[in-house]
C-alpha positions as CSV (number, residue, x, y, z in Angstrom):
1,X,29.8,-34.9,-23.9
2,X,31.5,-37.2,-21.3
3,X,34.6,-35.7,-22.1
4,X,33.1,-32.1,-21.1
5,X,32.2,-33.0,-18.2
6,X,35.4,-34.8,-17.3
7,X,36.6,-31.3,-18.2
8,X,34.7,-29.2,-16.3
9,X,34.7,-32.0,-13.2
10,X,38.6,-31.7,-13.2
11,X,38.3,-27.9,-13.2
12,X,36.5,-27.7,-10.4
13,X,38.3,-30.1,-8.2
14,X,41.4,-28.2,-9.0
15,X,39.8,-25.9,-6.3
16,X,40.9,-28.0,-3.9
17,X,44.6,-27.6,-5.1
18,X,45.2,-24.2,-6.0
19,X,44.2,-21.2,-4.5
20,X,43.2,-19.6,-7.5
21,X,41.1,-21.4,-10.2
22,X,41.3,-19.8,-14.2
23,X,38.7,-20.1,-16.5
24,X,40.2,-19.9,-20.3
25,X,43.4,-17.6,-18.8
26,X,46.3,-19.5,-17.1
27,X,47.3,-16.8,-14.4
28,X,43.6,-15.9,-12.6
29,X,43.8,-12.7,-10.7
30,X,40.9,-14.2,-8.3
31,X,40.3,-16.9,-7.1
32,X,37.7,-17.8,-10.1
33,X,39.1,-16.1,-12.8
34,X,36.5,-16.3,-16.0
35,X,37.6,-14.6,-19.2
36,X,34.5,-15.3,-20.9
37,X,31.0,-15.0,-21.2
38,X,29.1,-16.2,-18.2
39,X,25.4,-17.6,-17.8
40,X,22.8,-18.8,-15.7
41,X,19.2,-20.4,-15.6
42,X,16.4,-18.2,-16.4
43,X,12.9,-18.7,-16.2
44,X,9.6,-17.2,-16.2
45,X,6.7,-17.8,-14.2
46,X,3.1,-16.6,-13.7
47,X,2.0,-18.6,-10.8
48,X,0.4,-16.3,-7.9
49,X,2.2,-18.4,-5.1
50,X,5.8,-19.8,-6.0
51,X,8.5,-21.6,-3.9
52,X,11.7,-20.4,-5.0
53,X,13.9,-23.9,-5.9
54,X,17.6,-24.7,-5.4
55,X,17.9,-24.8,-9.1
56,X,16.1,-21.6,-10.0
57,X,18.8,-17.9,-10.4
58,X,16.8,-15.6,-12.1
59,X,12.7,-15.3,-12.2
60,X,10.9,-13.4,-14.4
61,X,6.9,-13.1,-12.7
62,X,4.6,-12.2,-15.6
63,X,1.7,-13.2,-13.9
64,X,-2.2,-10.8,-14.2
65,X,-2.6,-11.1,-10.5
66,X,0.2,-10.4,-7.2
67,X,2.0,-12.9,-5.9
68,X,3.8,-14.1,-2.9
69,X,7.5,-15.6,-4.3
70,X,8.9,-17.9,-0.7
71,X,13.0,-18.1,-0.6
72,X,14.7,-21.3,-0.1
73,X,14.7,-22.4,3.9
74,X,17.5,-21.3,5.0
75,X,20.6,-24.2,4.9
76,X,18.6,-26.7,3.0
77,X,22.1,-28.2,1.6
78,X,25.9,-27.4,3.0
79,X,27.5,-24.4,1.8
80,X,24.4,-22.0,1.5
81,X,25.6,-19.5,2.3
82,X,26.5,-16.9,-0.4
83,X,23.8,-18.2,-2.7
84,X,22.0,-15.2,-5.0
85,X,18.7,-15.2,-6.7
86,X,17.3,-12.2,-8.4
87,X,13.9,-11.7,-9.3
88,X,12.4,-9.1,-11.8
89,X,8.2,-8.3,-11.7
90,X,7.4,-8.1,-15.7
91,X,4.0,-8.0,-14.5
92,X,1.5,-5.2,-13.5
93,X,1.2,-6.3,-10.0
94,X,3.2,-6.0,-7.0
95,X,5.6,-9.3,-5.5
96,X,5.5,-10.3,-2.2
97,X,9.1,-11.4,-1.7
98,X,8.9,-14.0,2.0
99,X,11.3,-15.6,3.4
100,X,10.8,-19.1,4.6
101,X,8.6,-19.5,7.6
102,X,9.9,-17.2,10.5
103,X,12.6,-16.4,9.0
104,X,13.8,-12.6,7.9
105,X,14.8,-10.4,5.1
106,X,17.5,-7.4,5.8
107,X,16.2,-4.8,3.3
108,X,18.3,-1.4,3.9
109,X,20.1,0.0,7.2
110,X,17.3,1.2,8.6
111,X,14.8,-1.9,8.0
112,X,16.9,-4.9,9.6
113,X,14.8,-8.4,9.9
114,X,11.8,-7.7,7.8
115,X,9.3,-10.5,7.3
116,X,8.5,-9.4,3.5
117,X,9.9,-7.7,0.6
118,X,7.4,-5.7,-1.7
119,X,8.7,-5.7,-5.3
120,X,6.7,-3.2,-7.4
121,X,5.3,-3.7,-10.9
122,X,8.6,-3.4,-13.4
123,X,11.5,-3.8,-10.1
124,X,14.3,-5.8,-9.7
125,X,15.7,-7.0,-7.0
126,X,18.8,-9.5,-6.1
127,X,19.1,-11.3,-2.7
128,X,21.7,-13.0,-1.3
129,X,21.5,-15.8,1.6
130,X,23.2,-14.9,4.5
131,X,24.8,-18.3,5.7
132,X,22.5,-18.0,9.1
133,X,19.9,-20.6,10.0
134,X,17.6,-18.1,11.7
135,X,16.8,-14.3,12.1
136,X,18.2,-13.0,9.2
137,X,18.5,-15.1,6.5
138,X,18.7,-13.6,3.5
139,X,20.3,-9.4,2.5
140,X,18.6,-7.6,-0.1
141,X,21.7,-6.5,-2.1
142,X,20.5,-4.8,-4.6
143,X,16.9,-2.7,-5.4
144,X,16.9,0.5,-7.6
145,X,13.5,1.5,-6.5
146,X,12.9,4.8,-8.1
147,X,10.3,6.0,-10.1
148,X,12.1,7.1,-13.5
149,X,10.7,9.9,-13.8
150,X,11.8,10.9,-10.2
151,X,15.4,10.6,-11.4
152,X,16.7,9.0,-8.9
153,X,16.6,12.4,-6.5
154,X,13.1,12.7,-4.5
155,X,14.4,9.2,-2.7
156,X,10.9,7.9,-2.3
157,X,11.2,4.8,0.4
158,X,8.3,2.5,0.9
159,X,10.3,1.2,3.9
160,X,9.5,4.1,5.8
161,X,6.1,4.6,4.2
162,X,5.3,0.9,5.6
163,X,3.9,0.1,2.0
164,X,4.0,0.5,-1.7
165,X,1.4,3.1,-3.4
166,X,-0.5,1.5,-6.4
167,X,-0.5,3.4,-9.9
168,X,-2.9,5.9,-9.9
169,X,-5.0,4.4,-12.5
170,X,-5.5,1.3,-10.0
171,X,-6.3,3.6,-6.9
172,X,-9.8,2.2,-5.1
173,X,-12.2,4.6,-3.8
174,X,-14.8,3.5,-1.1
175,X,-18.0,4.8,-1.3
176,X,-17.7,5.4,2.8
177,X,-14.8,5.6,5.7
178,X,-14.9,5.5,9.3
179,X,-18.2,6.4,9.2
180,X,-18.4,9.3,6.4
181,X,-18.6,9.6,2.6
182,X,-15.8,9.7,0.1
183,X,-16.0,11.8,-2.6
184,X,-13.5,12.3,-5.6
185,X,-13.0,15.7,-6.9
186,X,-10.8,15.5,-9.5
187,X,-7.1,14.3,-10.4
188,X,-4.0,16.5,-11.6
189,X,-0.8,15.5,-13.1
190,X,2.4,17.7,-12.4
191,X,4.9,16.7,-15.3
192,X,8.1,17.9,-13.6
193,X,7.7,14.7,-11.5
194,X,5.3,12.5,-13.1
195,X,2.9,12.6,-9.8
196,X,-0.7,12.4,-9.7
197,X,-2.5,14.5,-6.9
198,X,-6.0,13.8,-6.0
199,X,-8.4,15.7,-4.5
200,X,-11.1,13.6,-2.1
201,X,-13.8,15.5,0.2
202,X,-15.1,13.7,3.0
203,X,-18.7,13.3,4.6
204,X,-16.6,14.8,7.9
205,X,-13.2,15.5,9.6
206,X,-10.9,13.0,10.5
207,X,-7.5,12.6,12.6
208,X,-4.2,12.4,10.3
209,X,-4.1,8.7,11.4
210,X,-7.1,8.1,10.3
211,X,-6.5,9.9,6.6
212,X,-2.9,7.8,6.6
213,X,-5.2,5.1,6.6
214,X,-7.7,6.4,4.0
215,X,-4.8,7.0,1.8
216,X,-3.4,3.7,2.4
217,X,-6.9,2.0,1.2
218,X,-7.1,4.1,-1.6
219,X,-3.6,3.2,-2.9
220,X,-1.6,6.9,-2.8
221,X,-0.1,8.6,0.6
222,X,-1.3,11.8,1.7
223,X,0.7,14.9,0.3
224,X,4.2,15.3,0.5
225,X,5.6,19.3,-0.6
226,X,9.6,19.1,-0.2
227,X,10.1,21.8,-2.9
228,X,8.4,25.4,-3.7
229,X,8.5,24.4,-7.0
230,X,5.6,21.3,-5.7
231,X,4.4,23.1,-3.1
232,X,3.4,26.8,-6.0
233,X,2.1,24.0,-8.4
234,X,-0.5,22.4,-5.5
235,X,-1.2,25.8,-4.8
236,X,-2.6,26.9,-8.1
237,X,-3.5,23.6,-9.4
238,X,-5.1,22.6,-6.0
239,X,-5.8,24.9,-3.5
240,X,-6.5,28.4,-5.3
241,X,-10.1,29.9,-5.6
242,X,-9.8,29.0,-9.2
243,X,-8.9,25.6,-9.3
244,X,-11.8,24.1,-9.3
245,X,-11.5,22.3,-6.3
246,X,-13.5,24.5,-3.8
247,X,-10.7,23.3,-1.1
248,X,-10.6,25.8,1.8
249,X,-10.6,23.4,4.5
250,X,-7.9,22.1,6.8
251,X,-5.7,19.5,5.0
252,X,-3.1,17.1,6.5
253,X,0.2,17.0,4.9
254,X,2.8,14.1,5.3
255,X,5.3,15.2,7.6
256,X,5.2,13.8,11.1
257,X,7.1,13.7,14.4
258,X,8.9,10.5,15.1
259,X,10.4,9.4,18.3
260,X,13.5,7.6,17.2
261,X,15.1,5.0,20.0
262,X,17.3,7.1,22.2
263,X,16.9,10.2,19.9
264,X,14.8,13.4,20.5
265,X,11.6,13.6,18.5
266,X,12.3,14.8,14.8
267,X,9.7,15.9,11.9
268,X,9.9,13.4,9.1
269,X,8.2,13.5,5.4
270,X,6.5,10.0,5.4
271,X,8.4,9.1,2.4
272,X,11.6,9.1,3.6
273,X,12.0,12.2,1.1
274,X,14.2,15.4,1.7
275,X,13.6,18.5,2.0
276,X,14.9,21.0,-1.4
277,X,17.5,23.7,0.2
278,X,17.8,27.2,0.1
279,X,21.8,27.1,-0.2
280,X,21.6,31.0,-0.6
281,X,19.6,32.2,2.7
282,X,22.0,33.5,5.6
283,X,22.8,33.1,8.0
284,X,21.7,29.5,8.1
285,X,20.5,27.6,4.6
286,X,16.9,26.6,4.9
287,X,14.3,24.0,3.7
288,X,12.1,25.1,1.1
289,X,9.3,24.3,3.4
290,X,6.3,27.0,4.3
291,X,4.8,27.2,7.4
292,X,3.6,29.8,9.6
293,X,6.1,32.1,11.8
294,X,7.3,30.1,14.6
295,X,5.9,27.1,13.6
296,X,6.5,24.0,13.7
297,X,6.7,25.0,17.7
298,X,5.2,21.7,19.1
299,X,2.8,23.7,21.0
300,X,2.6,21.6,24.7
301,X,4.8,19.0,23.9
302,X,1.9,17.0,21.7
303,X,1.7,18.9,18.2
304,X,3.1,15.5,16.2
305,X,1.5,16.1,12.9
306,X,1.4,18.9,10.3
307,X,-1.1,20.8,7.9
308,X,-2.3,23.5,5.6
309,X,-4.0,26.5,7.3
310,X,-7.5,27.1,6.4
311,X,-8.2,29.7,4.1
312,X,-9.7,31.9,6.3
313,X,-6.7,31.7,8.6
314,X,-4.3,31.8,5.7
315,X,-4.7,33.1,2.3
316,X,-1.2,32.0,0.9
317,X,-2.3,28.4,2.6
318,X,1.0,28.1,5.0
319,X,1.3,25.3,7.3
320,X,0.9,24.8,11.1
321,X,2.0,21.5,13.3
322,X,-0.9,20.2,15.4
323,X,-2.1,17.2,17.1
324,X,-3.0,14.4,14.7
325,X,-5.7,13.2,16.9
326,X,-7.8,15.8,16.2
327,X,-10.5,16.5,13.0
328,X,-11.3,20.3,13.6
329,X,-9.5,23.2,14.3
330,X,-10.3,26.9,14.2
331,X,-13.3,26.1,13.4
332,X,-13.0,23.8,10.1
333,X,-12.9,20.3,9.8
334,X,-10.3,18.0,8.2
335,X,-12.6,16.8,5.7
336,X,-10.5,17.6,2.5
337,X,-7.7,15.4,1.9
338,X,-4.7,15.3,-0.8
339,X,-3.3,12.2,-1.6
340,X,-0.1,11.6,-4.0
341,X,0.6,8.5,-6.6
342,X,3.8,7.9,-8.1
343,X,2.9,6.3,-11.3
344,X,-0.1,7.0,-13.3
């Protein structure tokens, strides 16, 4: 044993000597060359709060409840900088991923200093310290979040959502919000994508902020319908006479006006998802989207938020951009709401 580590000391000293170090080959092409098979520590934990050690690579959380997982402070020992850990959630709950105290996690380009990475039930993700001492510590280099059953193509982001939907078999319903009753209708499963779409009625209307939060509580998002494909199936699954549903109502959708920093005000599906084109329509390709002649037309400069016409104003059910502050309109309340779940 003394002799292997006499070894594997003079090895890495050699470092210091050579540019380039080889590992069982005795011309390296980099500057650690390794032909061979190549390991690191593994372990498995189930604690609901765990500090991330020097010594720990790759963690394996198996716990029955979520947990918060705290990175290393950042330059707790020279040469930091560089360091990896990756951490897989074997568990049925989500990981709270912190760096340490105020420092922050770069997730993608368009989330920079983040105070938290949520790592769904059955993710991956790899991190990788950024040599800083404050701000942004640590880069999130790699996290293949997408549902397999979206195929890697709807391009779900819970960045831009601002959270991570539950499955739908954990969804929670309150018996009351803001003031009004909650009532479950019924639950459909569209197998092209694997979503769940549920069908709530409420005690009375409420703003589309108001049902972001709802949906938020409950554990989906309110509807998204990038495709004619999604949007046909909601229709007759959904929204049609026969479906059971009884939904005639107004009903906010998830597409919203943003005001990005030194950018005019766009429409944006909450999710971060794209629209399905119409490559074939001329003179311009279109979105497969559905609303109403002229519209959206931000009516006054303060129509931010979008929804499905009643069915008194539109049989086919086609869409209209509105203000999200308010509950009624043409006469109808927003007091039917769709929400969306991922997984089952």
């Amino acid at each position: 044993m003394k002799v292997k580590i006499i070894i594997v000391l003079l090895i890495l000293q050699s470092r210091f000597f050579f540019t380039q170090v080889g590992i069982n080959t005795a011309n390296p092409g980099s500057t650690l060359d390794v032909k061979g098979s190549f390991s690191t520590n593994y372990k498995v934990i189930t604690s609901v709060i765990y500090n991330i050690l020097k010594s720990d690579q790759y963690i394996d959380f198996r716990g029955n409840s979520p947990s918060a997982i705290t990175l290393p402070q950042a330059q707790i020992e020279s040469n930091f900088g560089g360091r990896i850990y990756e951490i897989r959630n074997g568990s049925n709950n989500n990981i709270v991923l912190l760096p340490h105290g105020s420092e922050k996690i770069d997730v993608s380009k368009n989330a920079n200093a983040q105070s938290s990475l949520i790592i769904p039930s059955g993710y991956y993700a790899m991190v990788k310290s950024t040599g800083n001492t404050s701000g942004s510590t640590w880069v999130v280099s790699f996290f293949p979040y997408a549902s397999p059953t979206d195929s890697g193509i709807i391009k779900f982001s819970p960045t831009i959502l601002g959270y991570v939907p539950t499955k739908a078999s954990q969804r929670k319903i309150p018996l009351t919000f803001n003031g009004v009753s909650v009532a479950e209708k019924g639950c459909k499963k569209w197998d092209v994508n694997g979503h769940t779409y549920c069908a709530y009625q409420l005690g009375g209307g409420k703003s589309f902020y108001e049902t972001f939060n709802l949906g938020k509580q409950i554990g989906g998002y309110i509807i998204t319908m990038t495709s004619n494909d999604e949007r046909n199936w909601v229709y007759t699954n959904i929204l049609a006479p026969n479906s059971g549903f009884n939904f005639n109502n107004n009903i906010w959708i998830g597409y919203n006006k943003v005001a990005n920093p030194g950018n005019p005000t766009a429409f944006t599906w909450i999710t971060g998802e794209e629209w399905t084109i119409d490559w074939t329509t001329s003179p311009n390709s279109t979105p497969q989207s559905f609303f109403a002649a002229g519209e959206p037309n931000n009516n006054q400069g303060i129509e931010g938020s979008c929804h499905i016409y009643t069915n008194l104003n539109s049989t086919s059910r086609q869409w209209n951009d509105l203000n999200g502050n308010v509950t009624n309109f043409a006469g109808a309340d927003f007091d039917q709401v769709i929400l969306e779940f991922n997984e089952d």
